[in-house]
C-alpha positions in Angstrom: 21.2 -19.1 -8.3 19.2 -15.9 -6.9 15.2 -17.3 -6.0 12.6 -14.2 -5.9 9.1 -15.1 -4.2 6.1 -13.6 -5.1 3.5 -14.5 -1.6 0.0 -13.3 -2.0 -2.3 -13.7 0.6 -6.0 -14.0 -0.6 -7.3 -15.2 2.9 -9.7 -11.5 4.5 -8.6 -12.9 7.8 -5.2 -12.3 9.1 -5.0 -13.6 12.2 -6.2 -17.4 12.5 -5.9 -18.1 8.6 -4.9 -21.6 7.9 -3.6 -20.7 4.2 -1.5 -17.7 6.0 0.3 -19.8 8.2 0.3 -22.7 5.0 1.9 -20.4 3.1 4.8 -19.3 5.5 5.5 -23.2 6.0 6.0 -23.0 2.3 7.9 -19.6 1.9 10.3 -21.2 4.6 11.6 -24.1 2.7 12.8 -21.8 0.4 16.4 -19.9 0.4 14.9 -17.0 -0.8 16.9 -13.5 -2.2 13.9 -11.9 -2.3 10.3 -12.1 -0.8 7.7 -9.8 -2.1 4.5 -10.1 -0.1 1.1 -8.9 -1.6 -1.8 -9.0 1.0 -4.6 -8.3 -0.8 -6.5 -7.7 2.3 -4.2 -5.2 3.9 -3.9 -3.6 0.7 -7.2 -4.1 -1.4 -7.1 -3.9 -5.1 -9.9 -1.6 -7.0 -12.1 -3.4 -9.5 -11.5 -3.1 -13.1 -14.0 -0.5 -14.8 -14.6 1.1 -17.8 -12.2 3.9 -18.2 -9.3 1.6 -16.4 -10.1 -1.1 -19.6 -10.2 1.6 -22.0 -6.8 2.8 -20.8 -5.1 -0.8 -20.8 -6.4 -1.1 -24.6 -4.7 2.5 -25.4 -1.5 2.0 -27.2 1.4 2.6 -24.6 2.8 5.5 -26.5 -0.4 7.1 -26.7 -1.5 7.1 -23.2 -2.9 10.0 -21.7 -0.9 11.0 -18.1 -4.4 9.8 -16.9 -4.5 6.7 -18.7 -0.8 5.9 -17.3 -1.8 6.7 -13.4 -5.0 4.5 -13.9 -2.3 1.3 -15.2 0.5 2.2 -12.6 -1.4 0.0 -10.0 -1.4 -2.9 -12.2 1.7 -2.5 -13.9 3.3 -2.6 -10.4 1.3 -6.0 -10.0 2.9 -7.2 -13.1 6.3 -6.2 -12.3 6.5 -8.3 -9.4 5.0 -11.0 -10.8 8.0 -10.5 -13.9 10.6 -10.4 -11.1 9.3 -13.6 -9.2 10.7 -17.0 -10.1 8.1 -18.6 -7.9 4.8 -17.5 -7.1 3.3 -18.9 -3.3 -0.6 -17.9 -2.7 -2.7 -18.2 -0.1 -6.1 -19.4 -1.4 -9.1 -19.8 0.6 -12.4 -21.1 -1.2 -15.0 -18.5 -0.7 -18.7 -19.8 -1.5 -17.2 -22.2 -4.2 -14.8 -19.8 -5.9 -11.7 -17.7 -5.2 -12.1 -14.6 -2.9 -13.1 -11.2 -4.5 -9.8 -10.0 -3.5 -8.4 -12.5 -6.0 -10.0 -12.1 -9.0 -9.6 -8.0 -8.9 -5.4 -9.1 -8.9 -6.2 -11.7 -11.5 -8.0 -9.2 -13.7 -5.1 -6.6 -12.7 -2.4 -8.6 -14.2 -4.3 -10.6 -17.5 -3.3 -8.2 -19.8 -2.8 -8.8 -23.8 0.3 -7.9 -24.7 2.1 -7.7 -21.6 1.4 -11.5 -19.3 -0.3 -13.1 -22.3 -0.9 -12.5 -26.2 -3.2 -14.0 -29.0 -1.3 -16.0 -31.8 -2.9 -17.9 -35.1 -2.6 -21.1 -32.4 -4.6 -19.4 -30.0 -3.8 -17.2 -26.7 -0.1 -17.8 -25.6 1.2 -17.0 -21.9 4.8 -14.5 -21.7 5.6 -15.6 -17.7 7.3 -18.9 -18.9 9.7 -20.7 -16.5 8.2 -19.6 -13.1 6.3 -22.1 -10.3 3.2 -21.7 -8.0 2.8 -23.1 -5.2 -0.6 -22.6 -4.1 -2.0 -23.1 0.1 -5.6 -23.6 -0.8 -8.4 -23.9 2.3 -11.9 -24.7 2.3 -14.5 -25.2 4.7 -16.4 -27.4 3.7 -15.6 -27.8 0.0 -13.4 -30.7 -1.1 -10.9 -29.6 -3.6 -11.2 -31.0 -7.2 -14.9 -31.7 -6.4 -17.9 -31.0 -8.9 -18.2 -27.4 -6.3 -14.6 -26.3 -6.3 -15.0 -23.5 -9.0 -11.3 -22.4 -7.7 -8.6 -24.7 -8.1 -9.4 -25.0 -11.8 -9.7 -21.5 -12.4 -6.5 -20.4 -10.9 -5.2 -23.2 -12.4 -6.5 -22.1 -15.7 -5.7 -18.7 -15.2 -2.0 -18.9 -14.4 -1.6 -21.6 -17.3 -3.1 -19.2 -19.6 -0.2 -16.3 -18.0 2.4 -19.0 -19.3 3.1 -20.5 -15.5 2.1 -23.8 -15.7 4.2 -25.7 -13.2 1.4 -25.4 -10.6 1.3 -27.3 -7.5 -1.6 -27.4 -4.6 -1.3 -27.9 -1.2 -5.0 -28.3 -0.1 -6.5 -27.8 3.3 -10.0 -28.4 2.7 -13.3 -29.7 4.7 -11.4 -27.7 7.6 -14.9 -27.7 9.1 -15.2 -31.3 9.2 -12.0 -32.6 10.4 -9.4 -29.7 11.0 -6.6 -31.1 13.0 -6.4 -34.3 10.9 -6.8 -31.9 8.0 -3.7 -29.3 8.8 -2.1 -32.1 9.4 -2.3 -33.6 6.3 -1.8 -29.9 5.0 1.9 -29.7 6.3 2.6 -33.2 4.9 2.2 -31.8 1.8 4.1 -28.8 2.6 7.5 -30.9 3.8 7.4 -33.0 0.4 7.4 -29.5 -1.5 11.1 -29.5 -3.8 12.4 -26.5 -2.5 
């Protein structure tokens, strides 16, 4: 069976990131086909904006050459995330919440019609059948806690794209008890089903 990774890095740092080096300890107890890696601090995604929503709600067929250049970003973004059978991101908690850099891809690839669509039974996710596997960090922020604003977003948000076999392997308080905490960190990693 062919197994197509989707990695996105969310950490800013790329050298001394504990969710980078999470996430390769995850990637490799994979037989993977295919990697695609999405650093979305090498490569910085633009923020949504008026004429870029205006073109997403434009019917396909009657998208200006415009319209279509402003989507190709994103539909690029959704196209791997299509092709990917499991998803691996590197997550660090930034002030309470996910990184900037994380929220322009999740509003990149949220789109009606295409990764999710609204039924009489509410809003109903089209990227069934897929896993994450997400290398979240924190400072000082304890995962799951009243202050994480993160976890149960992404959580939330990848549920609500139809991927709801989510699994965390946290790294948090790093500021309080890092070795014990990494650690603990690759425990998680080496229980992982690959």
């Amino acid at each position: 069976m062919t197994q197509n990774i989707l990695r996105i890095d969310a950490s800013a740092r790329t050298k001394s990131s504990v969710s980078r080096k999470l996430t390769d300890d995850i990637i490799g107890r994979f037989s993977a086909d295919q990697i695609t890696v999405r650093d979305l601090a090498e490569t910085p995604l633009p923020h949504v904006d008026e004429q870029w929503v205006e073109a997403n709600f434009t019917p396909a067929d009657n998208r200006t050459g415009a319209q279509k250049q402003l989507l190709a970003q994103s539909d690029q973004l959704v196209s791997e995330l299509q092709a990917a059978d499991t998803i691996v991101i590197g997550l660090p908690i930034y002030n309470f919440g996910v990184p900037a850099s994380m929220k322009a891809w999740i509003d990149l690839v949220a789109r009606v019609g295409v990764t999710f669509q609204y039924s009489e039974q509410g809003p109903k996710g089209l990227l069934k059948g897929k896993r994450a596997i997400v290398a979240v960090t924190s400072g000082g922020t304890k995962v799951g806690s009243d202050i994480d604003f993160a976890t149960g977003y992404l959580r939330h948000v990848l549920g609500f794209l139809g991927i709801t076999d989510v699994t965390f392997v946290q790294a948090d308080q790093l500021a309080i008890s890092p070795e014990e905490t990494i650690k603990e960190a690759e425990a998680q990693v080496q229980a992982l089903a690959a």
